[in-house]
N, CA, C and O atoms as CSV, one atom per row, in Angstrom:
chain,resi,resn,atom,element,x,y,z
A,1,UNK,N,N,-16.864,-16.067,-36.122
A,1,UNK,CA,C,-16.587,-17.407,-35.672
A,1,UNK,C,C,-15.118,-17.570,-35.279
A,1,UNK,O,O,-14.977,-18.483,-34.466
A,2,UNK,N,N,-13.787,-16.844,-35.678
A,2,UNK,CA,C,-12.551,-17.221,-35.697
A,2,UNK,C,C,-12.885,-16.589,-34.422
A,2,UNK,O,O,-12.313,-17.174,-33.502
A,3,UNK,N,N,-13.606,-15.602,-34.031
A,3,UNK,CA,C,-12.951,-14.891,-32.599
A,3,UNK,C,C,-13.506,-15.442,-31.720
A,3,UNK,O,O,-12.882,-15.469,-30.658
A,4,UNK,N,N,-14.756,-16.048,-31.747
A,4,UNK,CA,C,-14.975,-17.351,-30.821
A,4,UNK,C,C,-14.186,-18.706,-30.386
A,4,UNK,O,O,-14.196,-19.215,-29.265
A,5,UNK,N,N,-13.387,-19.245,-31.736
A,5,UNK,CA,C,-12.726,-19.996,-31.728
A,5,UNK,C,C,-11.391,-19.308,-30.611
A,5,UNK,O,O,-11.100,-19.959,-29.608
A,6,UNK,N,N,-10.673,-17.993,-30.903
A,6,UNK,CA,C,-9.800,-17.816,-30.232
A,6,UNK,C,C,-9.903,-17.591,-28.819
A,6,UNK,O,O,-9.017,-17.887,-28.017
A,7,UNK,N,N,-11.158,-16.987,-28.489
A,7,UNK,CA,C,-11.536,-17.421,-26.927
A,7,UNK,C,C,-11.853,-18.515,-26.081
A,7,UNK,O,O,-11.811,-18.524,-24.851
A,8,UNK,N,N,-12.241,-19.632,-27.009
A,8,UNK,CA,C,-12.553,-20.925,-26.370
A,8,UNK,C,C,-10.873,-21.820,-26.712
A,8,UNK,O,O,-10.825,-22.865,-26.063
A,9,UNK,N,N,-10.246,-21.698,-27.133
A,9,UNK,CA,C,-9.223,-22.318,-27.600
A,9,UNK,C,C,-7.956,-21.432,-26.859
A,9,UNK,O,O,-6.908,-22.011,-26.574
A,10,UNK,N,N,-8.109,-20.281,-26.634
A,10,UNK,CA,C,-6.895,-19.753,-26.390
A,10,UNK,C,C,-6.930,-18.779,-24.856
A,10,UNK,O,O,-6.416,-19.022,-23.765
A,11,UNK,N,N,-7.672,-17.736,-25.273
A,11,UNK,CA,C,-7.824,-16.842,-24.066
A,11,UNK,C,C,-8.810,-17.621,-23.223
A,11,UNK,O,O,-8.194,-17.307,-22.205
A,12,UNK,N,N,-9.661,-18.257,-22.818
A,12,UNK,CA,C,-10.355,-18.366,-21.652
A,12,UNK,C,C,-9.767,-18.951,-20.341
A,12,UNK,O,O,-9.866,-18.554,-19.180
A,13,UNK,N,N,-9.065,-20.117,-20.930
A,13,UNK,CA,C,-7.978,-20.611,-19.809
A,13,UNK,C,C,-6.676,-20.604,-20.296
A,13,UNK,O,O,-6.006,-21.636,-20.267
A,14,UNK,N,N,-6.091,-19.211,-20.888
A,14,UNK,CA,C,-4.319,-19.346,-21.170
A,14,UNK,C,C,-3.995,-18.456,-19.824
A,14,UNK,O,O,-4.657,-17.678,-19.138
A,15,UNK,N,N,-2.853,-18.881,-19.792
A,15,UNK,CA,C,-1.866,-18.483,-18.718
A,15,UNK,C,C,-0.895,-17.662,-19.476
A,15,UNK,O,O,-0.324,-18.110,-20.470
A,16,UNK,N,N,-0.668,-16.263,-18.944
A,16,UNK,CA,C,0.007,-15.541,-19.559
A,16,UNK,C,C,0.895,-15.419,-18.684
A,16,UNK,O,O,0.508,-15.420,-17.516
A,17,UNK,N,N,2.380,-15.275,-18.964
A,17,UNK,CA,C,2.917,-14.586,-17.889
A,17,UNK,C,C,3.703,-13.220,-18.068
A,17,UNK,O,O,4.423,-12.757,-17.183
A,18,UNK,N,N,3.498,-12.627,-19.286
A,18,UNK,CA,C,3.243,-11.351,-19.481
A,18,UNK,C,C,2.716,-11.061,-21.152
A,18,UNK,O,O,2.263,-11.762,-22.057
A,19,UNK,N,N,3.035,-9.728,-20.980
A,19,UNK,CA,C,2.173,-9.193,-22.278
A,19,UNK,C,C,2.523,-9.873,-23.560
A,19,UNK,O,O,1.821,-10.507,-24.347
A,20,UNK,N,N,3.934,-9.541,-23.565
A,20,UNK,CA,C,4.623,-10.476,-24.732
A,20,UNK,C,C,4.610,-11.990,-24.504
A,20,UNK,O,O,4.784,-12.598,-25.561
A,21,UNK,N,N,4.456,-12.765,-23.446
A,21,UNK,CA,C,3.903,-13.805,-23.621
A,21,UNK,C,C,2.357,-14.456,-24.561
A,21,UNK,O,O,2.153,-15.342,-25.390
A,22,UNK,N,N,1.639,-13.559,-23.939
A,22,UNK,CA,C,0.544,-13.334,-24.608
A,22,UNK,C,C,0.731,-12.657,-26.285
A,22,UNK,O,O,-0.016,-13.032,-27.188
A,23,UNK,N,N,1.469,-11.967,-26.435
A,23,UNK,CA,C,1.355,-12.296,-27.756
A,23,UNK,C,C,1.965,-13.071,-28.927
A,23,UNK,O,O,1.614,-13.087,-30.106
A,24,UNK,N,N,3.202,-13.861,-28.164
A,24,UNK,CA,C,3.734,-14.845,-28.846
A,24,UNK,C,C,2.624,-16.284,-29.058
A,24,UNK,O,O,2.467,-17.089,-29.976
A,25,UNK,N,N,2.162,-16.150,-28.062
A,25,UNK,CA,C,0.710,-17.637,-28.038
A,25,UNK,C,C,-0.382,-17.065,-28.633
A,25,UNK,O,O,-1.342,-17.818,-28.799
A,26,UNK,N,N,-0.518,-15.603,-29.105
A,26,UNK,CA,C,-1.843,-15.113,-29.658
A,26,UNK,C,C,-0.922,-15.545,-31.651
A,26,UNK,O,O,-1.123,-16.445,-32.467
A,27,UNK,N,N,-0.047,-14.433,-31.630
A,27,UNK,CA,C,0.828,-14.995,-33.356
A,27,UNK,C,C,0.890,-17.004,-33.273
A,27,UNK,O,O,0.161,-17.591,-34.072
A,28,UNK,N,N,1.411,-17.511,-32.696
A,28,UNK,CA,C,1.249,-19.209,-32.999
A,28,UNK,C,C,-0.139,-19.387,-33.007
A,28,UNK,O,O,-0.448,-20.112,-33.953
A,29,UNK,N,N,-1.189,-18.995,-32.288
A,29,UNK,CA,C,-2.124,-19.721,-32.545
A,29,UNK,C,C,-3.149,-19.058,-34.282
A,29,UNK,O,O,-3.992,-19.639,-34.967
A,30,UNK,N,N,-2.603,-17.837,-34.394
A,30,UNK,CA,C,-3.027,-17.423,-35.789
A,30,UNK,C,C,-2.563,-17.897,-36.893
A,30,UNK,O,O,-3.151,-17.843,-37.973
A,31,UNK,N,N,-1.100,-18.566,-36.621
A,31,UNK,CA,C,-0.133,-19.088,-37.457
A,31,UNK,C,C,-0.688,-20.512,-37.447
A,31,UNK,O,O,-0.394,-20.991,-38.543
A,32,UNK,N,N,-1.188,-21.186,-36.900
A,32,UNK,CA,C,-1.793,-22.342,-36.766
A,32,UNK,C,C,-3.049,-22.599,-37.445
A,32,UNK,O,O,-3.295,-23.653,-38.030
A,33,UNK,N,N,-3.919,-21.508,-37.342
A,33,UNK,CA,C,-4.653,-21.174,-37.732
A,33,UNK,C,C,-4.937,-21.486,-39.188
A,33,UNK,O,O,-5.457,-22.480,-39.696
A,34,UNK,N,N,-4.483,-20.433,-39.697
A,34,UNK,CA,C,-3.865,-19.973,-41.436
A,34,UNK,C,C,-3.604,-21.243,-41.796
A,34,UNK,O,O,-4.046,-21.768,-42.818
A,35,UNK,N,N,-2.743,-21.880,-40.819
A,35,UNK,CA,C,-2.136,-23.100,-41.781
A,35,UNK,C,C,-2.863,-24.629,-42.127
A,35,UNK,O,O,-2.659,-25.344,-43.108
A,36,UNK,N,N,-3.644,-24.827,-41.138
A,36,UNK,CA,C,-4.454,-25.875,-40.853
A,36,UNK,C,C,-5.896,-25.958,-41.009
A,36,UNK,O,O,-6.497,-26.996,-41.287
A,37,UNK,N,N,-6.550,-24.550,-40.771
A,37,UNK,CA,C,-7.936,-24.317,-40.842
A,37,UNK,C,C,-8.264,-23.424,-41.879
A,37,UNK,O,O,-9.461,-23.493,-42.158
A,38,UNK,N,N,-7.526,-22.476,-42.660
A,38,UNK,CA,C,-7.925,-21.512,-43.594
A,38,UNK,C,C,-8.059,-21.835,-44.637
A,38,UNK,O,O,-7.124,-22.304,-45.285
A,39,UNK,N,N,-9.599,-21.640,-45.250
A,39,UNK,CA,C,-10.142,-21.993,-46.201
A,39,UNK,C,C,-11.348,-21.065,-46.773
A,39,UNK,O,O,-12.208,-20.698,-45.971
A,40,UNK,N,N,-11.441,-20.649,-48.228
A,40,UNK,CA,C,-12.104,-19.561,-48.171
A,40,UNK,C,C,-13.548,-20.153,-48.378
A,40,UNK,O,O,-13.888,-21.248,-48.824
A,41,UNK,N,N,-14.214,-19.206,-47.966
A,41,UNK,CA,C,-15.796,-19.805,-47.707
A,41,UNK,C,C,-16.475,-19.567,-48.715
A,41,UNK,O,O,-16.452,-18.470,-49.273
A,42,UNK,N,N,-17.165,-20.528,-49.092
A,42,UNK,CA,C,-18.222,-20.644,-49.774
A,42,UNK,C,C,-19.892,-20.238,-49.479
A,42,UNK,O,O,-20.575,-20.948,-48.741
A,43,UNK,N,N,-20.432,-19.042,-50.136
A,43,UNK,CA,C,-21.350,-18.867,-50.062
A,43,UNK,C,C,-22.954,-19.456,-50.556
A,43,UNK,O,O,-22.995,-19.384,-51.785
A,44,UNK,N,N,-23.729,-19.781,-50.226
A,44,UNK,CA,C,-24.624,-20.342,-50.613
A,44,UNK,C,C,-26.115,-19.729,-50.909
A,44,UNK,O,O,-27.118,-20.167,-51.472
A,45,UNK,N,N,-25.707,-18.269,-50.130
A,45,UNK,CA,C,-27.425,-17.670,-49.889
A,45,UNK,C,C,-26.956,-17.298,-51.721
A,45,UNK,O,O,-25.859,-17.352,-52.276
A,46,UNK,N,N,-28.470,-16.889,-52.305
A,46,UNK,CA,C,-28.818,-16.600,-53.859
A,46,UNK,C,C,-28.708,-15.533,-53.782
A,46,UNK,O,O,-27.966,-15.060,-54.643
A,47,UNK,N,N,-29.285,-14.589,-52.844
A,47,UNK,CA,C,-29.664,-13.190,-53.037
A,47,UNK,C,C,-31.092,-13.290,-53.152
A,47,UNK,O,O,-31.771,-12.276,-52.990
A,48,UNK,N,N,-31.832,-14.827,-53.516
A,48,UNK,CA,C,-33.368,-14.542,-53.269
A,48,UNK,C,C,-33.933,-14.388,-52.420
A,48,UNK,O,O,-33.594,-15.084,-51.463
A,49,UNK,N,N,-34.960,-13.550,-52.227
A,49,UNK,CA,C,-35.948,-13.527,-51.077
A,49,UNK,C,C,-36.312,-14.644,-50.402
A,49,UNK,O,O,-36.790,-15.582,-51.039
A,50,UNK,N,N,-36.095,-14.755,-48.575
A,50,UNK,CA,C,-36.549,-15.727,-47.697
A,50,UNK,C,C,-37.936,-15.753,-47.861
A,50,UNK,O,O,-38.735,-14.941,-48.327
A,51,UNK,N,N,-38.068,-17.115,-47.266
A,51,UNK,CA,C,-39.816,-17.089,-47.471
A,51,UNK,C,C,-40.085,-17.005,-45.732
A,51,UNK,O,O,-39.312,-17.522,-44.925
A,52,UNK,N,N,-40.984,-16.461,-45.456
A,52,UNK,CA,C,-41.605,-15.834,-43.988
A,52,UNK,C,C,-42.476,-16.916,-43.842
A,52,UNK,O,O,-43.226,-16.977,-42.868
């Protein structure tokens, strides 16, 4: 899901105007990331068998 997020949010329409551009806007947006959205996930499946 984060690497979806970084293609719809970042790479699909960023404008790079070079490599190291691109990776100063790839580190802020991970740094943004971490800081605002990171949260550790909670699992919910049991380990019991699905029912079919």
């Amino acid at each position: 899901m984060w690497f979806r997020a970084l293609v719809r949010r970042l790479l699909r329409h960023g404008d790079f105007a070079s490599a190291a551009d691109l990776e100063a806007q790839l580190a802020a947006f991970i740094a943004t990331c971490n800081r605002l959205h990171a949260h550790p996930y909670r699992w919910t499946y049991t380990g019991d068998p699905l029912a079919a």
